[in-house]
N, C-alpha and C positions, 0 to 999 in steps of 0.2 A: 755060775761062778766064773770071772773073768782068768785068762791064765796068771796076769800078777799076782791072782790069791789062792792059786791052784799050783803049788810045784808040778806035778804028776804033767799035768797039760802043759807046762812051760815049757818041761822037760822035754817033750814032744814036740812041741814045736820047733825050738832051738835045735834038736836033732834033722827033724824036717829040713830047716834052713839050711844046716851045716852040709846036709847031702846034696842038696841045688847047688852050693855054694861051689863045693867040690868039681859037679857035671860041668857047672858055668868055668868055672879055671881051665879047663881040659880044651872050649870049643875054639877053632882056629877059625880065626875071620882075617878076609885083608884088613891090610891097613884102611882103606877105606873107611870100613867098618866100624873102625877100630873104641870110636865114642858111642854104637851104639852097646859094644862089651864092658865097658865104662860103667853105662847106665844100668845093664844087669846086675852087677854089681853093687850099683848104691840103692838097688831094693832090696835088694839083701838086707846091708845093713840098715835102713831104715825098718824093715822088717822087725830085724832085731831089736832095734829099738824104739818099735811100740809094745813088742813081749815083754820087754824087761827095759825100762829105761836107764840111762845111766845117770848113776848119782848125782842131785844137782839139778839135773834137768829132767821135764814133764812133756807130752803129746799128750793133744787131743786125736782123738781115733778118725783116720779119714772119712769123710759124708761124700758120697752121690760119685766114689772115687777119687774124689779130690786127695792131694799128698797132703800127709800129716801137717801140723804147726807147730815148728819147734819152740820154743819160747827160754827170753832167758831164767835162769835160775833163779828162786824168791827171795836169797841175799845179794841179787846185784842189785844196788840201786842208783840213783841219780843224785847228786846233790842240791843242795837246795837252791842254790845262784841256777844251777840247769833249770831246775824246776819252774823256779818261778819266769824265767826267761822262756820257759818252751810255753809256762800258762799266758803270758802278756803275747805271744803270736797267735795261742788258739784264742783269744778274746774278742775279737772286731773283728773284719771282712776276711775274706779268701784271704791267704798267706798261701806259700810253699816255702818252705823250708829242704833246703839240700844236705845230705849226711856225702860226705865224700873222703876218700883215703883209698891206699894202696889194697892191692889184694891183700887178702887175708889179715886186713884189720881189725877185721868182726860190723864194719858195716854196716849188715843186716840184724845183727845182733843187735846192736845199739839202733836203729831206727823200730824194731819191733818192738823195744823198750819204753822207747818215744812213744810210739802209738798205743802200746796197752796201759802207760800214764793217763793220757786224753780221754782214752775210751771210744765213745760215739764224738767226740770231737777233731778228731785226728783221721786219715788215710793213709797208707802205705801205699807208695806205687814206684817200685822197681824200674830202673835205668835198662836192667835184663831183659824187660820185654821187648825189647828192641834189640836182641839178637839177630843175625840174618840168619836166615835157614839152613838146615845143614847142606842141602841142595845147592843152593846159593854160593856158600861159601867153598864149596868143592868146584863150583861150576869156574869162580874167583882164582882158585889156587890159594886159597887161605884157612882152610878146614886146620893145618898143623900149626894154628897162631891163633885160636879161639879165643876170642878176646880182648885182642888188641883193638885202639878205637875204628880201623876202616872196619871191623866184623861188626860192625852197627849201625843200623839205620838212626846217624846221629841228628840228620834233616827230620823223622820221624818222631823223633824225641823230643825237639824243640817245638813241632806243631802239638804235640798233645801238650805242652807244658801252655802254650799259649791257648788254645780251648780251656785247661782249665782256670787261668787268671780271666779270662772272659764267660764264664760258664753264667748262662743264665738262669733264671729262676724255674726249679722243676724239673730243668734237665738234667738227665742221667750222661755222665761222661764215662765210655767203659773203657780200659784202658788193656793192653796186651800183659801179659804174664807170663813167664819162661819156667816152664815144665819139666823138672827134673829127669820124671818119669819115663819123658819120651825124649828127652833132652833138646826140644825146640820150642820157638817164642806159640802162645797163643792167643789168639787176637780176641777183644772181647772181653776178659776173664776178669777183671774188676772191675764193678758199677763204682764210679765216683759220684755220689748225690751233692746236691748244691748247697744243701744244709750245713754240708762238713767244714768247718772254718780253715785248717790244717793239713794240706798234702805234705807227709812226709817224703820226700825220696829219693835214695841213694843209690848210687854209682861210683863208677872209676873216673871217669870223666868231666864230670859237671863244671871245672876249673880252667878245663885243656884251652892254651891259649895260641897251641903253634899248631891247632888245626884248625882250617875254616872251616871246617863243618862243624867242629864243636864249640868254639868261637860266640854266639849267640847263646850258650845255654844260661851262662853265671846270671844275665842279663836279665832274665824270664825268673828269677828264684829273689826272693826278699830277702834271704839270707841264708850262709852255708857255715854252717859246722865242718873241718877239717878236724879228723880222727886220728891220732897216734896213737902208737903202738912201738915195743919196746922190737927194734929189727929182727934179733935172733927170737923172740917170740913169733912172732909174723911167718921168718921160715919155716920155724919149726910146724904151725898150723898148718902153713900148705903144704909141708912133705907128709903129714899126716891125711888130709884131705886127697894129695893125689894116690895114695895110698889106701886107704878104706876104698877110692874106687875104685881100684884096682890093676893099680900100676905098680912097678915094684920101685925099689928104693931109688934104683941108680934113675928109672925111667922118671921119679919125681921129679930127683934132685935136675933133672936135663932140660924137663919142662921149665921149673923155675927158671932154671939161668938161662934158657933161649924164648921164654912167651914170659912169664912171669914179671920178674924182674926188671925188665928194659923197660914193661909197662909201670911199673913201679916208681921206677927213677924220673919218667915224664909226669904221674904225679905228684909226687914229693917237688916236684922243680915249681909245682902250680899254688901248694899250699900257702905262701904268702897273699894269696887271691882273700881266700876266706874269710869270714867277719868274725868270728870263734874258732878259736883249737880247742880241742876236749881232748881230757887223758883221762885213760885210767887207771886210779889210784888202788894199787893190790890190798895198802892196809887198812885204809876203809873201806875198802869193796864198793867202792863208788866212780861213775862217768862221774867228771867234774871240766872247770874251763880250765884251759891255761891259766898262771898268774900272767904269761906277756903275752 
């Protein structure tokens, strides 16, 4: 009997958790460190919420190690203008299609939604794999701005975008994945098959026009969706987010306003780029397009 249908065991587990959770608050790292006490933390609560999910939302149980798949909720859905505009891209040859907006848009949220629409039609492949390493970025002097577009191998990003608009027949294109778990990129970690008509994939970036290194991306994509989101929602997600992993309030709120946000503001400045804005409308509970 699994623990969601076992109180007794849940109950145990959740205590289990609650006392790691405890030890992990107490361990003093340098700053250095400091992302990989970050990362104990958000096993925790994923932890947690594969014992007990919250309302709303569902996991599948990690395979072979691999981190859970959160997926959206089964009342959000897409409206029908999305729909049929996401089915007319998976239709005929390779597309890629771009999701881009500020942090804590939901992003990832809405391209996962994308993709579990299409099924075997569609791909997910994350801008994140293309994180530089923590190594790297400590070696840089940029380890305390995680994030921003030079923390990216944005030259990196652009060739795997151009492998897969050339992908030939047969071949498997694996693409890198960024790993919560250990909190750095991993190379390899998604097979893109040729078959697949639909690379989804979303980033911060994919717009940015006053970097040359990012410069060439919009170029390599058939089309981008630009995501809003209502601002004081948006904050509010990332002071919760720096938060469950375990920063405290004030060290959210500082994050935001010195890495967050300034990255924010360069893409908002980009979103007239994009060939669609998508909102999301609370009283339908639906992604839908802009009317302009």
């Amino acid at each position: 009997m699994s623990p969601r249908t076992n109180p007794p065991i849940q109950g145990r587990q959740q205590a289990g958790l609650d006392g790691l959770d405890r030890q992990v608050a107490l361990i003093d790292l340098p700053d250095r460190y400091a992302d990989r006490w970050y990362t104990l933390r958000e096993h925790l609560n994923t932890a947690r919420a594969a014992a007990e999910p919250a309302p709303g939302r569902w996991t599948i149980p990690p395979l072979g190690g691999r981190r859970p798949m959160t997926h959206a909720t089964p009342t959000t859905r897409l409206a029908p203008a999305l729909t049929h505009r996401l089915d007319d891209l998976a239709s005929g040859p390779r597309r890629l299609l771009g999701i881009v907006g500020p942090p804590g848009s939901g992003k990832s949220t809405l391209a996962a939604l994308l993709a579990d629409h299409l099924g075997q039609r569609a791909q997910a492949v994350s801008m994140d794999g293309y994180h530089l390493a923590q190594v790297e970025l400590e070696r840089l002097g940029r380890a305390r701005r995680k994030g921003a577009p030079d923390t990216f191998d944005a030259a990196g990003y652009a060739a795997l975008l151009r492998r897969l608009r050339a992908q030939a027949p047969r071949e498997v294109v694996y693409a890198p994945d960024f790993r919560r778990e250990i909190e750095e990129p991993v190379a390899g970690a998604l097979p893109v098959f040729a078959s697949t008509p639909l690379i989804v994939t979303e980033g911060n970036y994919l717009l940015l026009d006053d970097d040359p290194a990012w410069q060439p991306v919009a170029g390599l994509l058939d089309e981008v969706w630009y995501l809003h989101v209502d601002a004081a929602l948006r904050l509010e997600r990332l002071r919760r987010r720096h938060e469950q992993f375990g920063r405290t309030r004030e060290q959210a709120l500082a994050w935001i306003e010195s890495t967050d946000e300034p990255n924010a503001r360069r893409i908002e400045a980009s979103r007239r780029r994009a060939q669609r804005q998508v909102l999301w409308n609370p009283v339908s509970g639906c992604y839908e397009f802009s009317p302009d």
